[in-house]
C-alpha positions as CSV (number, residue, x, y, z in Angstrom):
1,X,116.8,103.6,143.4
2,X,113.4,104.6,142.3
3,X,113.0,104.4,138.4
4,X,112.6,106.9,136.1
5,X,109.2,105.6,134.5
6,X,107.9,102.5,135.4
7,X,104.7,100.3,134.6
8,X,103.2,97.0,136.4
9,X,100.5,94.9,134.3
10,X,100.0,98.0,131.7
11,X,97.4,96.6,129.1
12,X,95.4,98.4,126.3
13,X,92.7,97.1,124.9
14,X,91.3,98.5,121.6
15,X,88.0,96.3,121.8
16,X,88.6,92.4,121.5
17,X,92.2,93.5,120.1
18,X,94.7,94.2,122.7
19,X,97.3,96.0,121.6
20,X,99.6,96.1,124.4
21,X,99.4,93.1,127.2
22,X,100.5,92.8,130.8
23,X,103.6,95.0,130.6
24,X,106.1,95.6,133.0
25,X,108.6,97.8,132.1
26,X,111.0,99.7,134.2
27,X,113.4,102.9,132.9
28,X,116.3,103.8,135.3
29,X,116.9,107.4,136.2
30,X,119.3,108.9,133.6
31,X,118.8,105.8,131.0
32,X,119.3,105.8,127.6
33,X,116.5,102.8,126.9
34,X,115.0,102.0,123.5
35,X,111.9,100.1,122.8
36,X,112.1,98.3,119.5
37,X,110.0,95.4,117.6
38,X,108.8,94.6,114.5
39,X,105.7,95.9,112.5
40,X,102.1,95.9,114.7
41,X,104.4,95.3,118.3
42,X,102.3,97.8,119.8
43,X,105.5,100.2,120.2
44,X,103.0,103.4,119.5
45,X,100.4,101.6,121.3
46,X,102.7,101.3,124.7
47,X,103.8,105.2,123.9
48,X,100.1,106.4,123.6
49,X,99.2,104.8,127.1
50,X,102.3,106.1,129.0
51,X,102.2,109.3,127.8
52,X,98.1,109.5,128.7
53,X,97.6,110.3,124.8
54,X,94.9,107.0,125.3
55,X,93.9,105.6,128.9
56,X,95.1,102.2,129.6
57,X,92.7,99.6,130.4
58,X,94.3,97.5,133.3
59,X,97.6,98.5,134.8
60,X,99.5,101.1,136.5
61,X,102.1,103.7,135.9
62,X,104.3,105.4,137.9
63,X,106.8,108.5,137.3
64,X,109.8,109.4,139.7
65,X,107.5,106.7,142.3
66,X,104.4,108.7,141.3
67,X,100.9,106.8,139.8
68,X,99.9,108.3,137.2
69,X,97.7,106.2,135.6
70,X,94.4,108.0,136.0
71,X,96.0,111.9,135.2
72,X,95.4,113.6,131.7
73,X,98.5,113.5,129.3
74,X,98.5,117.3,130.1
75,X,99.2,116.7,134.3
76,X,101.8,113.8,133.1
77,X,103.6,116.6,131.3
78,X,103.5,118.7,134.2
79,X,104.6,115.6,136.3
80,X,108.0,115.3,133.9
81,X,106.7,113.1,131.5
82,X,107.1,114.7,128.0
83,X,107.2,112.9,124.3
84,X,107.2,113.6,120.9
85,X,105.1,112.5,118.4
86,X,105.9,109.4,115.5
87,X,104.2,112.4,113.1
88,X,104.9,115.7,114.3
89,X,102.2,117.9,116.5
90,X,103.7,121.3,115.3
91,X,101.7,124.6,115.2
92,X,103.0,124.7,111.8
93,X,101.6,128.5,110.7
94,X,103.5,129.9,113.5
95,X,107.1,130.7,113.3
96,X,109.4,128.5,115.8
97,X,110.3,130.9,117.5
98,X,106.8,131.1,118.7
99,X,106.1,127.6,119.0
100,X,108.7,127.0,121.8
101,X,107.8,130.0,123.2
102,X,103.8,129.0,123.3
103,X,105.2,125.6,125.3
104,X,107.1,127.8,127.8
105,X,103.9,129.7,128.9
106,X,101.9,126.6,128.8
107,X,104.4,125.0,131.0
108,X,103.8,128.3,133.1
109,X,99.9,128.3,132.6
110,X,100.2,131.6,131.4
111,X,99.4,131.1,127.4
112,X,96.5,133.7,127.4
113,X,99.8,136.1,127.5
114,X,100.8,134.2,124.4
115,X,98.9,136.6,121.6
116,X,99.3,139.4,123.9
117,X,103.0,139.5,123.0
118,X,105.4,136.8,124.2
119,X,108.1,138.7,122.9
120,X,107.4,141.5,125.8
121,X,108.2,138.7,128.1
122,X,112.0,138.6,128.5
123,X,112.4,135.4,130.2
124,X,110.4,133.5,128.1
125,X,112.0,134.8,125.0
126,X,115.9,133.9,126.3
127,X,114.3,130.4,127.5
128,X,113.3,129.9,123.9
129,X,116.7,130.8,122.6
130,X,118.5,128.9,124.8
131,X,116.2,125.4,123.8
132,X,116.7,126.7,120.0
133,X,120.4,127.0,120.5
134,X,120.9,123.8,121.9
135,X,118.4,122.4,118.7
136,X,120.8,124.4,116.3
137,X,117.5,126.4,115.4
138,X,118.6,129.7,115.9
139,X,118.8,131.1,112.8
140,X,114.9,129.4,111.5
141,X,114.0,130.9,114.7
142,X,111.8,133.4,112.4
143,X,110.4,131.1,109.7
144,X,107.3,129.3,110.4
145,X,107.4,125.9,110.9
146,X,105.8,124.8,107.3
147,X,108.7,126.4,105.6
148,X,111.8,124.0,107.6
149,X,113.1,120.8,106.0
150,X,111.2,117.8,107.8
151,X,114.6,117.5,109.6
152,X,114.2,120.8,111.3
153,X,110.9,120.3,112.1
154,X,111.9,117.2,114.1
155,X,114.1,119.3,116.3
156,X,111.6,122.3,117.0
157,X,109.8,119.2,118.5
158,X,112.3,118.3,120.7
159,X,113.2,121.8,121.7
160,X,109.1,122.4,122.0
161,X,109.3,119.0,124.8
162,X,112.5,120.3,126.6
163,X,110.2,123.5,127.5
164,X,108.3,121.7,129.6
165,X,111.2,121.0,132.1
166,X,110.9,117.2,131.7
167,X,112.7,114.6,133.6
168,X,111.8,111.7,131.2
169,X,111.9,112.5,127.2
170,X,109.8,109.7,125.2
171,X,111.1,109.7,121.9
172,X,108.3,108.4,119.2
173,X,110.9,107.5,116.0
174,X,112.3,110.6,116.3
175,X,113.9,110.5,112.8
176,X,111.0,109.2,111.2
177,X,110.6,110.6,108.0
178,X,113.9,111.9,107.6
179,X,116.9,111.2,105.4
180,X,120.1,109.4,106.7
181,X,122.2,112.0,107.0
182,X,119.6,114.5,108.8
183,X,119.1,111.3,111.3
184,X,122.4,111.3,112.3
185,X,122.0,115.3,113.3
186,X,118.8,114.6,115.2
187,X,120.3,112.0,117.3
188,X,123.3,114.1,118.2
189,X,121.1,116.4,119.5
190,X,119.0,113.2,121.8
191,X,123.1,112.1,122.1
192,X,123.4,115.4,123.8
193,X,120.9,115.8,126.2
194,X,121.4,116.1,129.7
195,X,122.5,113.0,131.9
196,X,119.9,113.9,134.4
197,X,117.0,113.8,131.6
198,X,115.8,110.0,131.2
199,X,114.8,109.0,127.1
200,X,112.9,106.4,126.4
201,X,112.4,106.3,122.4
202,X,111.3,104.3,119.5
203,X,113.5,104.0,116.7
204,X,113.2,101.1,113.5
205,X,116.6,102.3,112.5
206,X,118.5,99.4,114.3
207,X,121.9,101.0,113.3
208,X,120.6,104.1,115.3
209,X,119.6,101.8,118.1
210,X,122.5,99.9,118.6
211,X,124.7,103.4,118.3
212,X,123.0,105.5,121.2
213,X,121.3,103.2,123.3
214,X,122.1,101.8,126.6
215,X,119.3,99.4,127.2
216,X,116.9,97.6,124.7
217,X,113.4,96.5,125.5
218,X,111.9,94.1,122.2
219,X,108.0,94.5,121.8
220,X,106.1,91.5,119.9
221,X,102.6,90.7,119.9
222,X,101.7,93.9,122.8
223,X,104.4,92.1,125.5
224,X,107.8,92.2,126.0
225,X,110.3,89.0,124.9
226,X,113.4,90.2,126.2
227,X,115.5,93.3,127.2
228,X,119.1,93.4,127.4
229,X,121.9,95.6,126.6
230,X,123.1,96.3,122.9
231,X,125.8,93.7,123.2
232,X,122.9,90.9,124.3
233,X,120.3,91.7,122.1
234,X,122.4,91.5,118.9
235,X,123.6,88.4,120.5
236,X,120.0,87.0,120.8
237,X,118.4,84.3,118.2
238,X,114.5,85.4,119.2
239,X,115.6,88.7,118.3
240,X,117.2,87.8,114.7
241,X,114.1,85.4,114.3
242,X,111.5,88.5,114.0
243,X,113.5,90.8,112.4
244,X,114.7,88.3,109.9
245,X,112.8,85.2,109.9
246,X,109.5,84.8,109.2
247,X,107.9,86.5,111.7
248,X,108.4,90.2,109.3
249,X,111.1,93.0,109.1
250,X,111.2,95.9,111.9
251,X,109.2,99.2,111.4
252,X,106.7,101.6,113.0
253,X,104.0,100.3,115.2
């Protein structure tokens, strides 16, 4: 079966520093996969150069069997390769309502309409409920962005990437940010996502990680050390070693 995402050799090189080396990683259609490791693992670094955010020096990428490697982050997304952001991107001075809406149209190249009147579009506007519903948005739908809870914020995001029709959702620490109990909510929501949607998401939160995901890839040092299910990577010394040992404690990267 052709993978979801998949990458052969991917390296990015930020000068003499290379941040992620010589990875091969491959997502299954449908998977639940997290990518975890401690402190400067290059977790961002992989997520920047997937997504097209940054070019990748030496490597290739391929989505649904597709390369890639040399399209603008914008032609990814319109390839099915969407993400979220480790600090939200929100237009934060518009209301979400709009927000979603403004992905919709830009997923239909039609965003000159956008300050036109969206709202005279009737399709666009029940598409943007229907992604707010499924958020639990609805009733913020009206208040700009700057006024919601970081919480909410984190959940116009993921109904703004579910606009754009993608089949593979990269998650960048989605409850970053966020208090415990407003982490929980957000990863219902990922929880609930359609089966036929791939995720591929960063998370520190290793209570999080070991709760919703299906497959584990570890990041150290811009390579991968192992990947596993749940089950195996809790089992796995190397693992306890850099969370726990010397080697530092898990967070961003």
């Amino acid at each position: 079966m052709t993978p979801a995402i998949e990458t052969e050799g991917l390296t990015l090189r930020y000068g003499h520093f290379t941040a992620v080396g010589d990875v091969s990683l491959r997502v299954e259609a449908g998977a639940r996969h997290a990518l975890i490791g401690p402190n400067g693992a290059g977790k961002t670094s992989l997520v920047h150069a997937l997504t097209g955010n940054v070019p990748a020096t030496a490597g290739r990428i391929r989505v649904a069997g597709q390369d890639v490697t040399a399209l603008s982050q914008a032609e990814r997304v319109r390839r099915g390769l969407a993400r979220t952001f480790q600090i939200n991107q929100l237009f934060r001075g518009l209301t979400v309502m709009e927000n979603v809406s403004l992905a919709i149209l830009e997923r239909e190249r039609k965003t000159r309409q956008f300050w036109r009147s969206f709202a005279a579009d009737r399709a666009v506007a029940e598409e943007a409920r229907e992604h707010l519903a499924f958020a639990h948005l609805e009733e913020l739908a009206d208040r700009p962005v700057r006024s919601l809870p970081y919480g909410s914020q984190r959940l116009v995001e993921i109904a703004i990437a579910l606009a754009t029709r993608p089949r593979v959702l990269v998650l960048d620490e989605p409850a970053a940010g966020v208090p415990a109990a407003q982490s929980e909510s957000i990863f219902e929501r990922i929880n609930a996502l359609p089966r036929d949607l791939t995720l591929l998401f960063v998370e520190h939160d290793m209570g999080l990680v070991f709760r919703f995901a299906e497959r584990i890839t570890v990041l150290v040092g811009g390579r991968i050390m192992t990947e596993g299910t749940p089950a195996e990577i809790q089992a796995d010394e190397r693992v306890r070693e850099v969370y726990l040992g010397r080697r530092g404690h898990h967070g961003a990267a």
